[in-house]
Gaussian input, Z-matrix of N, CA and C with variables (Angstrom, degrees):
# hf/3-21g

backbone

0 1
 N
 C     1     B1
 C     2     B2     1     A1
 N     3     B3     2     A2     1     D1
 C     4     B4     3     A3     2     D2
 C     5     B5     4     A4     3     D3
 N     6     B6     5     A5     4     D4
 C     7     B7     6     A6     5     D5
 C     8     B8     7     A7     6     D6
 N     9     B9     8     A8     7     D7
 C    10    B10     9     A9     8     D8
 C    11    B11    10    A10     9     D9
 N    12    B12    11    A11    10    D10
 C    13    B13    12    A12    11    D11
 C    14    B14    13    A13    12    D12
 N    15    B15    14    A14    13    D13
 C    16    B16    15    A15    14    D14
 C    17    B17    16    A16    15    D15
 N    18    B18    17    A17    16    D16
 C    19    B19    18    A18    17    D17
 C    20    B20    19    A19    18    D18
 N    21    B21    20    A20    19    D19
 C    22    B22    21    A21    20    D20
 C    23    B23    22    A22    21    D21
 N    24    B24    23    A23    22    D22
 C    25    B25    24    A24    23    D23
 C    26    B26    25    A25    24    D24
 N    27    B27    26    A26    25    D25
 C    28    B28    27    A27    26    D26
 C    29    B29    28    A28    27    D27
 N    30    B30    29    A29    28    D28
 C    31    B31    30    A30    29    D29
 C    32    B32    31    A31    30    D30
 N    33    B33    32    A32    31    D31
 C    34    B34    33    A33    32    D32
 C    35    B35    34    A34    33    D33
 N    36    B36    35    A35    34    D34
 C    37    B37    36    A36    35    D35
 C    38    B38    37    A37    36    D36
 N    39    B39    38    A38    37    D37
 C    40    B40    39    A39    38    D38
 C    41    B41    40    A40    39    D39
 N    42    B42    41    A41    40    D40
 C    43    B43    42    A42    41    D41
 C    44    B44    43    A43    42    D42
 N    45    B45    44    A44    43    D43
 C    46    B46    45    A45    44    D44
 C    47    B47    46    A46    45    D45
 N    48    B48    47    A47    46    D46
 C    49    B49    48    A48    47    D47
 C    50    B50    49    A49    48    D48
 N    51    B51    50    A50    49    D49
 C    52    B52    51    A51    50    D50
 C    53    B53    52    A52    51    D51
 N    54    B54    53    A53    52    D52
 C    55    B55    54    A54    53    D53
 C    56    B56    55    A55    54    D54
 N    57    B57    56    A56    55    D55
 C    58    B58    57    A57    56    D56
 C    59    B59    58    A58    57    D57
 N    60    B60    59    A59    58    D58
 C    61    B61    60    A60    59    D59
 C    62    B62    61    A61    60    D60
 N    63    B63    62    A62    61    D61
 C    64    B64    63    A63    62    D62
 C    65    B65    64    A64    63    D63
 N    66    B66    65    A65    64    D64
 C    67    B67    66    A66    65    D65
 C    68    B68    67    A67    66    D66
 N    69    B69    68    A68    67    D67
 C    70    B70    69    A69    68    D68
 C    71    B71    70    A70    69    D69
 N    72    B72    71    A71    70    D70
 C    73    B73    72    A72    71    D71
 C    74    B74    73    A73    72    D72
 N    75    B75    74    A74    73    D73
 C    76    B76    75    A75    74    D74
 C    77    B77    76    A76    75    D75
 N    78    B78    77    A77    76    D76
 C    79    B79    78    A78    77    D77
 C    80    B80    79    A79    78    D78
 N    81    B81    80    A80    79    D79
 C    82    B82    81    A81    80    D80
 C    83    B83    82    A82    81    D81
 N    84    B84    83    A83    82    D82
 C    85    B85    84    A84    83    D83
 C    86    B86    85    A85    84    D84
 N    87    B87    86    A86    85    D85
 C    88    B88    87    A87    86    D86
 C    89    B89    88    A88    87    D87
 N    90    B90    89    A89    88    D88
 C    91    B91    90    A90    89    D89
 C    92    B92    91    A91    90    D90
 N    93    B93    92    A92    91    D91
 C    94    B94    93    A93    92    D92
 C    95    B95    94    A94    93    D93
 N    96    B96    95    A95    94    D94
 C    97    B97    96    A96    95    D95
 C    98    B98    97    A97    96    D96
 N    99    B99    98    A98    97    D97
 C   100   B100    99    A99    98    D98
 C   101   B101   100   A100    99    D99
 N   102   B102   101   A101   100   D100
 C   103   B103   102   A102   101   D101
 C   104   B104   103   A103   102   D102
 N   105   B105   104   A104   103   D103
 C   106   B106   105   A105   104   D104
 C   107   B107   106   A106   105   D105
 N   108   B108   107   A107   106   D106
 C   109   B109   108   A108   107   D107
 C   110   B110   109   A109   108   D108
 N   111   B111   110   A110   109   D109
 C   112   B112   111   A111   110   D110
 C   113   B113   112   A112   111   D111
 N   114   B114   113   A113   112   D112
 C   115   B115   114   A114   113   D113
 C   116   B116   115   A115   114   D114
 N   117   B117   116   A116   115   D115
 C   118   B118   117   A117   116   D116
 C   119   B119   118   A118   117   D117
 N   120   B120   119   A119   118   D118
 C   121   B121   120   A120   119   D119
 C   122   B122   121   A121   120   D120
 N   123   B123   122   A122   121   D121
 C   124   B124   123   A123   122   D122
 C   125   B125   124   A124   123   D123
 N   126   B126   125   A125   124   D124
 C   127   B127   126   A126   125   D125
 C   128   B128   127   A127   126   D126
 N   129   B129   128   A128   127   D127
 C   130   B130   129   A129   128   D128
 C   131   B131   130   A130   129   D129
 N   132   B132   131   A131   130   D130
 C   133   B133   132   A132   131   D131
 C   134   B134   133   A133   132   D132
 N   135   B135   134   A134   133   D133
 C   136   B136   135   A135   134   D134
 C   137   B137   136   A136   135   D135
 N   138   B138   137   A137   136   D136
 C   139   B139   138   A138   137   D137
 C   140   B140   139   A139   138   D138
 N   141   B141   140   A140   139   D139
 C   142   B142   141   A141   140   D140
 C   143   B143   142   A142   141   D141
 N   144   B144   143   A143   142   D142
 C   145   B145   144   A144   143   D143
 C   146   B146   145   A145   144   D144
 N   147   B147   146   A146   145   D145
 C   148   B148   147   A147   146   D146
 C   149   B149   148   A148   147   D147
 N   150   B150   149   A149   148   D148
 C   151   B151   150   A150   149   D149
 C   152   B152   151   A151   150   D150
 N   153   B153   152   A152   151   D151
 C   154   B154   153   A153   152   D152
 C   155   B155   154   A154   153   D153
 N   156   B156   155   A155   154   D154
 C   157   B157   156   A156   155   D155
 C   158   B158   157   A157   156   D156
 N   159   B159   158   A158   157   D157
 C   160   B160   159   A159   158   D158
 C   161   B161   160   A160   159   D159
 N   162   B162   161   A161   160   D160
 C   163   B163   162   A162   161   D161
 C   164   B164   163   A163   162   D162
 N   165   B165   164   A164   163   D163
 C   166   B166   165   A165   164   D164
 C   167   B167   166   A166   165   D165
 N   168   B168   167   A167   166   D166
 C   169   B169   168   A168   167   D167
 C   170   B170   169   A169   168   D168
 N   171   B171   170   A170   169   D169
 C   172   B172   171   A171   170   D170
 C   173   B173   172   A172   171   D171
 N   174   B174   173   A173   172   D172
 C   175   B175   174   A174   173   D173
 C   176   B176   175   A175   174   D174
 N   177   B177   176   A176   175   D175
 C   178   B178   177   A177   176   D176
 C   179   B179   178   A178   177   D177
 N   180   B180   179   A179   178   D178
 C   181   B181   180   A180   179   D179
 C   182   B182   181   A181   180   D180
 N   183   B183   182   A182   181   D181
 C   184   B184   183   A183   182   D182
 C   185   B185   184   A184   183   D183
 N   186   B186   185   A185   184   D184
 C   187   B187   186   A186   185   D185
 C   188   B188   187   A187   186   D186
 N   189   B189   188   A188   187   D187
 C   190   B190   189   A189   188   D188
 C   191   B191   190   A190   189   D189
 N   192   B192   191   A191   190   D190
 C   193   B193   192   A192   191   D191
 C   194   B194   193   A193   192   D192
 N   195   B195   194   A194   193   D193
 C   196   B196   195   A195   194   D194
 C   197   B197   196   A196   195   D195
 N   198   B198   197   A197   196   D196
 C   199   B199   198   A198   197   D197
 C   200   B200   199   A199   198   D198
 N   201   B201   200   A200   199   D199
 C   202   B202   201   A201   200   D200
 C   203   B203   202   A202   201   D201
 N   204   B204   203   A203   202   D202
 C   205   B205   204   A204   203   D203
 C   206   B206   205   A205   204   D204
 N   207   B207   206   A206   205   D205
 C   208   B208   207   A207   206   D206
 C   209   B209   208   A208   207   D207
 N   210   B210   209   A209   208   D208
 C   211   B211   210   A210   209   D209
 C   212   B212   211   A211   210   D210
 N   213   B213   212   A212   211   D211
 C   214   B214   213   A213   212   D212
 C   215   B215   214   A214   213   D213
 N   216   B216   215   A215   214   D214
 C   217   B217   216   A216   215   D215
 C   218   B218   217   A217   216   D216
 N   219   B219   218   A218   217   D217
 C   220   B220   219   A219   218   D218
 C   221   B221   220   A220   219   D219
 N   222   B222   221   A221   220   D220
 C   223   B223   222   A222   221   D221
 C   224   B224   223   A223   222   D222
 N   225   B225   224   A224   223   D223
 C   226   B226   225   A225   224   D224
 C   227   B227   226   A226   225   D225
 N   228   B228   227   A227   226   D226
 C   229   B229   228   A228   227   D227
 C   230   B230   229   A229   228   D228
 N   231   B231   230   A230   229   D229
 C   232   B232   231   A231   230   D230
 C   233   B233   232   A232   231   D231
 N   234   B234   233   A233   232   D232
 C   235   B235   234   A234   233   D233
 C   236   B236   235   A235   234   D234
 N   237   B237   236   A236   235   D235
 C   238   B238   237   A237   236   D236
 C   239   B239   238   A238   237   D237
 N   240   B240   239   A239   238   D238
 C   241   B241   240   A240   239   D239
 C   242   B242   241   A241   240   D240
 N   243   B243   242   A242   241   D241
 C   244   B244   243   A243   242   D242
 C   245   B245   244   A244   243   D243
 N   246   B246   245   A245   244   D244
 C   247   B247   246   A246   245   D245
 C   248   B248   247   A247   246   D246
 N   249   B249   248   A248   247   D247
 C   250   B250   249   A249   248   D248
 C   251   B251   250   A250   249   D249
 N   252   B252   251   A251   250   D250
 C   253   B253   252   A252   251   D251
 C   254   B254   253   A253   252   D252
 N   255   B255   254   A254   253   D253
 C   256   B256   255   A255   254   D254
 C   257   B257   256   A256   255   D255
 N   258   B258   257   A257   256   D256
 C   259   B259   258   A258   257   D257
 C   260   B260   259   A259   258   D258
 N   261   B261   260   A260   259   D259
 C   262   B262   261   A261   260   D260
 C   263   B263   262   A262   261   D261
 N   264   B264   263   A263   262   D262
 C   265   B265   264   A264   263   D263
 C   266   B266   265   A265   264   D264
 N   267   B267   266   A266   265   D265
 C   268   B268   267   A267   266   D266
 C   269   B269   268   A268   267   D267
 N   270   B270   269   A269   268   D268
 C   271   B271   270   A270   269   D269
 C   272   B272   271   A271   270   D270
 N   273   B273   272   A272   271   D271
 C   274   B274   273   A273   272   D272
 C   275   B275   274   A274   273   D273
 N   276   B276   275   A275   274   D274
 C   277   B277   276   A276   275   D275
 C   278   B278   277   A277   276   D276
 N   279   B279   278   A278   277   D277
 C   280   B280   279   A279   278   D278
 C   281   B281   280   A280   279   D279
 N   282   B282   281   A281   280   D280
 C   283   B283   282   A282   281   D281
 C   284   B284   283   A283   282   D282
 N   285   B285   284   A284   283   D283
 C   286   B286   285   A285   284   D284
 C   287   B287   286   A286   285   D285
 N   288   B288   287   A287   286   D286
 C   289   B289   288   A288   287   D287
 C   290   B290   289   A289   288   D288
 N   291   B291   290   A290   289   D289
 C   292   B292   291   A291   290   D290
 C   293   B293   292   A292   291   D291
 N   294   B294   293   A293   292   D292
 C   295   B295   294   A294   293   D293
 C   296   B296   295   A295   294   D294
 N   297   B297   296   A296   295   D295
 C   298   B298   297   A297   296   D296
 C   299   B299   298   A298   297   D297
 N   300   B300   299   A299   298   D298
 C   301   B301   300   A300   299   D299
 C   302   B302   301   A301   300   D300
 N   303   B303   302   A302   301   D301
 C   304   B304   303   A303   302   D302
 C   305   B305   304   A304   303   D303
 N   306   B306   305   A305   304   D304
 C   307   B307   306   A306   305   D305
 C   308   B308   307   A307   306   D306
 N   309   B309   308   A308   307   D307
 C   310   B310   309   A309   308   D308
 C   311   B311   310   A310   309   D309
 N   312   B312   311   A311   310   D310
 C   313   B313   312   A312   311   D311
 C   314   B314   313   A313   312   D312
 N   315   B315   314   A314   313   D313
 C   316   B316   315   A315   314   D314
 C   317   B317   316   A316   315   D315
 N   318   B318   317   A317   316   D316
 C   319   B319   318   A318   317   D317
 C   320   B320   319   A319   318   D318
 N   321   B321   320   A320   319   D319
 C   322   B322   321   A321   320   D320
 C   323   B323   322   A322   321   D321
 N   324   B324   323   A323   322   D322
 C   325   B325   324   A324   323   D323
 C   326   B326   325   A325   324   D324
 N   327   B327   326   A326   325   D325
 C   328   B328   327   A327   326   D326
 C   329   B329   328   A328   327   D327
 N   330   B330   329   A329   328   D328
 C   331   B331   330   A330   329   D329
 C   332   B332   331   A331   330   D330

   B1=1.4384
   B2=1.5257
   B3=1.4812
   B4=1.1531
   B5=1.6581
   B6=1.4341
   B7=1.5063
   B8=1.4012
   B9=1.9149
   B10=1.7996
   B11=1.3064
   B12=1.3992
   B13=1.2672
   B14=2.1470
   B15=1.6497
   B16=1.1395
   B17=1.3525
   B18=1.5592
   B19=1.7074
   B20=1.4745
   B21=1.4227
   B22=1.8354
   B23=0.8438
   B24=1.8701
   B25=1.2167
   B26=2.0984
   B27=1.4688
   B28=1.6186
   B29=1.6503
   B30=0.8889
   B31=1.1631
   B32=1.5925
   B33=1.6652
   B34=1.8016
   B35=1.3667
   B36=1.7569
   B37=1.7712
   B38=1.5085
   B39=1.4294
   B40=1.9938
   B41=1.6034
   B42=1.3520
   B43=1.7657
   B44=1.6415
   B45=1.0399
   B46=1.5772
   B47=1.5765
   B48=1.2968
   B49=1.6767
   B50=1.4631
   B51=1.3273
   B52=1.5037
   B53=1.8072
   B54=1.0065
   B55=1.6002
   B56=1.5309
   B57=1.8784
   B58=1.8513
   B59=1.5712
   B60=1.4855
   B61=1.3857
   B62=1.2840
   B63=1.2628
   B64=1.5244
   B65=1.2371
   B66=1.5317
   B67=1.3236
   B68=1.7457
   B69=1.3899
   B70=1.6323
   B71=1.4203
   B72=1.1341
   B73=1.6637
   B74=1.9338
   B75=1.1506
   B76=1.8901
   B77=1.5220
   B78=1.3619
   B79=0.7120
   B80=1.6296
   B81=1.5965
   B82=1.3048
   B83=1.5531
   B84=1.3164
   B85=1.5034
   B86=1.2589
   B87=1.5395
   B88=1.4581
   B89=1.9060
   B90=0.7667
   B91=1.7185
   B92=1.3115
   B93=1.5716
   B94=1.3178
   B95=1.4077
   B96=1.1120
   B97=1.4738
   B98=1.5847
   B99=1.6375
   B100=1.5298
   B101=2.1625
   B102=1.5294
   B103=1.6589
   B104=1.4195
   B105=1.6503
   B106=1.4531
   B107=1.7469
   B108=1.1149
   B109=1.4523
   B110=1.5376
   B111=1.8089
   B112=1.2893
   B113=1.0788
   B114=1.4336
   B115=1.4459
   B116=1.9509
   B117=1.2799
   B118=1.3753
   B119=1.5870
   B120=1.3137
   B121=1.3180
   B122=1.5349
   B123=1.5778
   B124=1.5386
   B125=1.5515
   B126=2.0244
   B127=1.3976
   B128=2.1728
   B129=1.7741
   B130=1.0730
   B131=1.6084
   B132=1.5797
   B133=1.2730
   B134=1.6101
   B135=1.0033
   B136=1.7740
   B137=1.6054
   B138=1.1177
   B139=1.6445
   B140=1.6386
   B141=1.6840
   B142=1.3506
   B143=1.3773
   B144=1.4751
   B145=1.6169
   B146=1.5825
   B147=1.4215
   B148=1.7174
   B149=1.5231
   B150=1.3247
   B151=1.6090
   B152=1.0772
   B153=1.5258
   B154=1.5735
   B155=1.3384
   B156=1.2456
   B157=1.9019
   B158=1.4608
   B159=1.3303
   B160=1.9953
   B161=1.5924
   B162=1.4971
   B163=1.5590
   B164=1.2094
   B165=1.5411
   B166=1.4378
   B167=1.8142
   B168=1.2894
   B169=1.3575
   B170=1.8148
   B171=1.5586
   B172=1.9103
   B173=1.3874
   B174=1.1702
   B175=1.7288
   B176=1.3395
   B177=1.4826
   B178=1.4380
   B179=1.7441
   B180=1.6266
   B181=1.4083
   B182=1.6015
   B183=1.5913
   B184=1.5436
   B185=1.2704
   B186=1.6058
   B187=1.3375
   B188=1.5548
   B189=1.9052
   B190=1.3734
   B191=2.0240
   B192=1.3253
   B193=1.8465
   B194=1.4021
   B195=1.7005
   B196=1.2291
   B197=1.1916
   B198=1.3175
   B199=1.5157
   B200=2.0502
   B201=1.6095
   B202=1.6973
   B203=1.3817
   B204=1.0403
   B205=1.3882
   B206=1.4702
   B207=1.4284
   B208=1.7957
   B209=1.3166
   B210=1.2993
   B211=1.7333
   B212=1.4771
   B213=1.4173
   B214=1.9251
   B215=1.0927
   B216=1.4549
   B217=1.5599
   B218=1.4012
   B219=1.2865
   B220=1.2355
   B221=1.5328
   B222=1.1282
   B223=1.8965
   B224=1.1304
   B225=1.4982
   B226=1.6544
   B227=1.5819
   B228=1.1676
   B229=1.4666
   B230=1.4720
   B231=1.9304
   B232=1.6799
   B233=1.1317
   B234=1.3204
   B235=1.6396
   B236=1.5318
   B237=1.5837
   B238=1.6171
   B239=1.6106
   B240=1.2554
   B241=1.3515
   B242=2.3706
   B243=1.2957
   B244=1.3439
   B245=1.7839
   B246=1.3635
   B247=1.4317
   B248=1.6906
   B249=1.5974
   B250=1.1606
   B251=1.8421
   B252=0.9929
   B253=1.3861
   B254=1.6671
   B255=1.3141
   B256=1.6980
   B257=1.9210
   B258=1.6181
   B259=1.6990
   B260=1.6495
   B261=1.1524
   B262=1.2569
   B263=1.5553
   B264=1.4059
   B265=1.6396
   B266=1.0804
   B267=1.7914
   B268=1.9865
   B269=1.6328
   B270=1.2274
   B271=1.4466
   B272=2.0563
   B273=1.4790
   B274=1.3212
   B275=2.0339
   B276=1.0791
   B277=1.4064
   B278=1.3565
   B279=1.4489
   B280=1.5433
   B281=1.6473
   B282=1.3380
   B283=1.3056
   B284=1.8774
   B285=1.5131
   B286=1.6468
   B287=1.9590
   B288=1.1629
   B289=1.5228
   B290=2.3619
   B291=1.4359
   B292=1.6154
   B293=1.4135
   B294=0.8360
   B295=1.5824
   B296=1.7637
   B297=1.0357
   B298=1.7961
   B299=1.4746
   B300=1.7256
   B301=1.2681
   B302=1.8987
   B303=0.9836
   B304=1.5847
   B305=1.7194
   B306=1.1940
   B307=1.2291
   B308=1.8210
   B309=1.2701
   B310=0.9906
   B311=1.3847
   B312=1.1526
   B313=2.0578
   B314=1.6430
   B315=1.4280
   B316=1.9142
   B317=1.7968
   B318=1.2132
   B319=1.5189
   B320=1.4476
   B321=1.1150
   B322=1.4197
   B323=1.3083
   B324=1.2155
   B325=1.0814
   B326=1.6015
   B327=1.3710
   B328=1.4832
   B329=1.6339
   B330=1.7609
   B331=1.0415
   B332=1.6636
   A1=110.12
   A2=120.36
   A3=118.61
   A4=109.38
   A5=127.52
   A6=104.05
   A7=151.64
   A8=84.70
   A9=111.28
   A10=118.39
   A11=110.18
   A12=157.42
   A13=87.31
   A14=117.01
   A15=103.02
   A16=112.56
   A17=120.90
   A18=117.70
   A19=124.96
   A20=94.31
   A21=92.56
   A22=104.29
   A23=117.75
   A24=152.57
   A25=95.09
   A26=109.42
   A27=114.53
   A28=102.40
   A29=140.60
   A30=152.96
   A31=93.39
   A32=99.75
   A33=100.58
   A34=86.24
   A35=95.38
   A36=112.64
   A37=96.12
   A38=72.98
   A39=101.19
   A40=97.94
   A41=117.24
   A42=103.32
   A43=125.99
   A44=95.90
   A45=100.88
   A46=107.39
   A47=95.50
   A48=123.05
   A49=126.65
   A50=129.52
   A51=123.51
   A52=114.67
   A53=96.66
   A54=102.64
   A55=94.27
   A56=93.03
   A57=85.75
   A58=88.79
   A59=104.29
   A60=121.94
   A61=120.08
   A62=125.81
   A63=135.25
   A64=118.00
   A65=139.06
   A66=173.17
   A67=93.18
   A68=100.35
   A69=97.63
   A70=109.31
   A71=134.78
   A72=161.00
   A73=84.79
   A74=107.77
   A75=122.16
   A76=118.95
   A77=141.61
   A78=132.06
   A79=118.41
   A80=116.54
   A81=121.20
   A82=105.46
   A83=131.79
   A84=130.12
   A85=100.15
   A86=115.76
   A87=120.53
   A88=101.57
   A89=130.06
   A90=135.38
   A91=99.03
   A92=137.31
   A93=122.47
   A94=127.80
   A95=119.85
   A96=149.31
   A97=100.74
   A98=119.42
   A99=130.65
   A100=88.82
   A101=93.06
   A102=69.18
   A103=134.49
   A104=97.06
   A105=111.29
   A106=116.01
   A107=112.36
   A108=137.12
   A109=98.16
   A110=107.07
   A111=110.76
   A112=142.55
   A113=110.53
   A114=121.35
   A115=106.63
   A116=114.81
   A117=122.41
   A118=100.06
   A119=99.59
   A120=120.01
   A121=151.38
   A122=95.52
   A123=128.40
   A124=84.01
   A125=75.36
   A126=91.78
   A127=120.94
   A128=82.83
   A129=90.83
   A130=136.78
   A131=113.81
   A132=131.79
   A133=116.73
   A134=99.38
   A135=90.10
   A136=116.75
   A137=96.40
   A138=102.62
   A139=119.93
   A140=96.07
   A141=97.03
   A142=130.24
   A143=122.41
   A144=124.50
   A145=97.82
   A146=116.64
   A147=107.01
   A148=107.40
   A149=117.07
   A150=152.10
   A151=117.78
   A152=129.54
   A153=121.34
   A154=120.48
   A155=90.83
   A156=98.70
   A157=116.18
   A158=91.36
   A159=89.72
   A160=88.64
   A161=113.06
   A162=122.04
   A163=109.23
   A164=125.72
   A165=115.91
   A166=99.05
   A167=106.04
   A168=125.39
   A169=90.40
   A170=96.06
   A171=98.57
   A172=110.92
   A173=97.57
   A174=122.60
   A175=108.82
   A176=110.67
   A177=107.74
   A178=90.30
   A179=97.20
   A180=118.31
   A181=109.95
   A182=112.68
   A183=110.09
   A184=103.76
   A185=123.36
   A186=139.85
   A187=118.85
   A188=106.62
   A189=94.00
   A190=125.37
   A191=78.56
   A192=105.11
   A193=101.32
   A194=121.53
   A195=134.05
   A196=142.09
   A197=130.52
   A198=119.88
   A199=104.69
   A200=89.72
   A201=65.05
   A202=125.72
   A203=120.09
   A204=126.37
   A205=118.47
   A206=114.40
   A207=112.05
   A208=91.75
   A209=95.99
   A210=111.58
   A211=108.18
   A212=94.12
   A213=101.13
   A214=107.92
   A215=102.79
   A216=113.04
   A217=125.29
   A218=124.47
   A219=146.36
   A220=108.12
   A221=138.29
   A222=151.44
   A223=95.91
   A224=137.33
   A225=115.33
   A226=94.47
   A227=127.65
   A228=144.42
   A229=102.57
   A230=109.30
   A231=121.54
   A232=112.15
   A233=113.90
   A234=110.87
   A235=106.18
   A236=145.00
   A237=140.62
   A238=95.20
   A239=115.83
   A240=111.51
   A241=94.65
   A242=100.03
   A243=120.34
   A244=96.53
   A245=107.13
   A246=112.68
   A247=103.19
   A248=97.14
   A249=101.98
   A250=114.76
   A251=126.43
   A252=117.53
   A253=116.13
   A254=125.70
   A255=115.78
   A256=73.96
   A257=86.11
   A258=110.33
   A259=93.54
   A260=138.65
   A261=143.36
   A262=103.96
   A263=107.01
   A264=98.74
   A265=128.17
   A266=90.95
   A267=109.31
   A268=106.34
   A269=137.19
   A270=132.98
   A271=95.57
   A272=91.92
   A273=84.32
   A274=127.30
   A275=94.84
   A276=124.91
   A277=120.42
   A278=107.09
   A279=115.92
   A280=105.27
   A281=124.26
   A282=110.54
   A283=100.59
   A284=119.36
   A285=100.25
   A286=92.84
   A287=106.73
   A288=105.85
   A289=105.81
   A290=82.90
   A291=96.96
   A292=120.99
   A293=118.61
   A294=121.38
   A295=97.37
   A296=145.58
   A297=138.22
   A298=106.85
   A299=117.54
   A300=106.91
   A301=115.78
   A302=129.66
   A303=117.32
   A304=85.68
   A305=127.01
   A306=128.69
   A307=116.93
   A308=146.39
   A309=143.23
   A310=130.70
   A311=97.98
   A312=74.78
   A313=107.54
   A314=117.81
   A315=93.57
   A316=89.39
   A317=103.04
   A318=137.36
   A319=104.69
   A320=124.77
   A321=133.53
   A322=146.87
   A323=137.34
   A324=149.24
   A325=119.01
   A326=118.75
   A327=139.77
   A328=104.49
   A329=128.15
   A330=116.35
   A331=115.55
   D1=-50.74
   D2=-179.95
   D3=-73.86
   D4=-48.40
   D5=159.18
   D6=-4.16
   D7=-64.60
   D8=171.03
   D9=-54.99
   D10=-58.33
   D11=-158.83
   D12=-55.88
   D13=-66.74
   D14=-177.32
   D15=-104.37
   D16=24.31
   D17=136.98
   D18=-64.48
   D19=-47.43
   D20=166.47
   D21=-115.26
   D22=89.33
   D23=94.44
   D24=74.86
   D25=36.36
   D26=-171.05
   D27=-80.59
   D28=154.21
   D29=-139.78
   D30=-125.39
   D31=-74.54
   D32=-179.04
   D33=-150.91
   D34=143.40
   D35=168.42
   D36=-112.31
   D37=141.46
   D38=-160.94
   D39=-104.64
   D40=-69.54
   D41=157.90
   D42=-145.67
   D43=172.06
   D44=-165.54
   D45=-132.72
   D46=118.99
   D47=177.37
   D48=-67.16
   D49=69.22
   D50=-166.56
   D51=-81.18
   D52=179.03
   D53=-178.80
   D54=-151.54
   D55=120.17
   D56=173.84
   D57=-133.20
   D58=161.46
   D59=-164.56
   D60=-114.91
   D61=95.98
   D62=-166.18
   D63=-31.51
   D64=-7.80
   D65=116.71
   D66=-5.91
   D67=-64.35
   D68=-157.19
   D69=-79.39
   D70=-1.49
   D71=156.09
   D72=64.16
   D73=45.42
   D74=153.97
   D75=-56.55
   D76=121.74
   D77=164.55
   D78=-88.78
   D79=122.38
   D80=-150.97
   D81=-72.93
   D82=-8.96
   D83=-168.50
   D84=-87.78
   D85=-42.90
   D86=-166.56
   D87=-79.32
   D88=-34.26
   D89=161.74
   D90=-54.58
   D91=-66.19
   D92=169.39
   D93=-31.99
   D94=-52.87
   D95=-142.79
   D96=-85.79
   D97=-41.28
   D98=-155.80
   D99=-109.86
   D100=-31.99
   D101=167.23
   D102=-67.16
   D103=-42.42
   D104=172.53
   D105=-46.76
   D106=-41.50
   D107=-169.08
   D108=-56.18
   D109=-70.76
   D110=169.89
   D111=-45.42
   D112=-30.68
   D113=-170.93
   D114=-85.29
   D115=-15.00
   D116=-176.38
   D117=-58.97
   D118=134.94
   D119=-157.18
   D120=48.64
   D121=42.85
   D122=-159.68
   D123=-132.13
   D124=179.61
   D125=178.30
   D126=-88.09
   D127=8.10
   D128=166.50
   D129=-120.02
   D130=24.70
   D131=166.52
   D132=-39.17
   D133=115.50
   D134=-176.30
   D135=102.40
   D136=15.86
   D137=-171.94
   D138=-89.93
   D139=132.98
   D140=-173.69
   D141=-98.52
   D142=105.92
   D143=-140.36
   D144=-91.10
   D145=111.44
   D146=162.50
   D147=-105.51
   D148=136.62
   D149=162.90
   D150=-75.32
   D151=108.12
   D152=141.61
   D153=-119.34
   D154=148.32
   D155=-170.91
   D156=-94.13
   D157=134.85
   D158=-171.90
   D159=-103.25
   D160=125.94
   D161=166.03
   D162=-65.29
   D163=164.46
   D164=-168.22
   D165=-105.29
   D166=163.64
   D167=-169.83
   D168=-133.75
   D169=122.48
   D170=146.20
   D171=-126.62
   D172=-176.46
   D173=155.29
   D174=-122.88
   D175=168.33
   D176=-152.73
   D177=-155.74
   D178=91.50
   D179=-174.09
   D180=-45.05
   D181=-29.95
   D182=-172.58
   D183=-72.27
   D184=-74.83
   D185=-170.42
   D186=-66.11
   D187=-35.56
   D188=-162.78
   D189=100.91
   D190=-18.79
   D191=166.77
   D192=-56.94
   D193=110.70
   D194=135.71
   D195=-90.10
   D196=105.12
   D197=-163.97
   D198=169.98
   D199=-164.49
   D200=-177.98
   D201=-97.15
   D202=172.96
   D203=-172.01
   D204=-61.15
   D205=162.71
   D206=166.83
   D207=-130.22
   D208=142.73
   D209=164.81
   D210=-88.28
   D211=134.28
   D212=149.37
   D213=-102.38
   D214=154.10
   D215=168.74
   D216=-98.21
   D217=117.37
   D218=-138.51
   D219=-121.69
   D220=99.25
   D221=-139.49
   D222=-130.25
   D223=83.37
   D224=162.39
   D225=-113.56
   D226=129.06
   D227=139.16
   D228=83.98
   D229=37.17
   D230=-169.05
   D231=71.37
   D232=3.17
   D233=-174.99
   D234=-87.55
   D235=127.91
   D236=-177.70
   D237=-89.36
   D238=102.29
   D239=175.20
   D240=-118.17
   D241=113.91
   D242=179.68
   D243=-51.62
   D244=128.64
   D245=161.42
   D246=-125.15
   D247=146.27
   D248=-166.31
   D249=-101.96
   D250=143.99
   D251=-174.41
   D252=-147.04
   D253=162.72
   D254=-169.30
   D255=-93.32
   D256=151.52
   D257=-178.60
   D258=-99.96
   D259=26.44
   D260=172.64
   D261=-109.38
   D262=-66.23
   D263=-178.83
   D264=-140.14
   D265=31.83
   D266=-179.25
   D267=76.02
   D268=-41.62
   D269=-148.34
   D270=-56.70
   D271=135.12
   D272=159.77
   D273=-110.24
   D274=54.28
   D275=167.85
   D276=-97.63
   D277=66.71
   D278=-158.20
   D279=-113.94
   D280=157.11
   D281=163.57
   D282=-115.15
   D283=144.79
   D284=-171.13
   D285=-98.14
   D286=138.00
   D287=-177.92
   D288=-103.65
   D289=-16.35
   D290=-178.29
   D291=-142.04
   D292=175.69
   D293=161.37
   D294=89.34
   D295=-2.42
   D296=-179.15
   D297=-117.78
   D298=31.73
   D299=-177.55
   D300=-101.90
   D301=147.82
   D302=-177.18
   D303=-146.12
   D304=94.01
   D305=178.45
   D306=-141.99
   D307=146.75
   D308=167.68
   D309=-71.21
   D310=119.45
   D311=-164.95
   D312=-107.86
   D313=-20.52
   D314=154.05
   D315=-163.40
   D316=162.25
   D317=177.24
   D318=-95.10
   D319=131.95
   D320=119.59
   D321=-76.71
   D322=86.88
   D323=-163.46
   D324=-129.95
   D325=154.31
   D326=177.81
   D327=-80.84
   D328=134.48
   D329=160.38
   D330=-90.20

């Protein structure tokens, strides 16, 4: 962001629009929190971070099930590691079409 940001010649970014994907199991405060952090002493100090969450979408190579996903819960050695499965007929032979995105989708900024 800040790269872009001083290729075209931006002065100060005021806020930045993310998109995170319930897929990436991100917690959205702490992404707020570490951008702000980062941006201290940039041209983006003071920056106001908005979040939207894209729910996830699969297909479901067995059945044909499109829609969103169900988690299983997955316990090896106390560890919660999310397994993913179609909520139609369990198979986890899924393709994910949504939900794994963490991308910026526009800036506001001063030239």
């Amino acid at each position: 962001m800040l790269e872009k940001a001083k290729k075209n010649k931006l002065k100060k970014i005021k806020t930045a629009h993310i998109i995170i994907g319930s897929l990436t199991l991100l917690n959205h405060d702490q992404i707020k929190f570490w951008l702000k952090e980062l941006s201290k002493g940039t041209i983006a100090e003071g920056l106001l971070v908005k979040i939207k969450g894209q729910e996830s979408e699969i297909l479901c190579r067995k059945c044909g099930y499109a829609g969103k996903l169900k988690f299983r819960e997955n316990v090896i050695d106390h560890l919660f590691l999310p397994k993913f499965a179609c909520p139609k007929c369990d198979s986890t032979e899924i393709e994910i079409r949504k939900g794994n995105e963490f991308e910026v989708e526009k800036i506001i900024a001063d030239k």
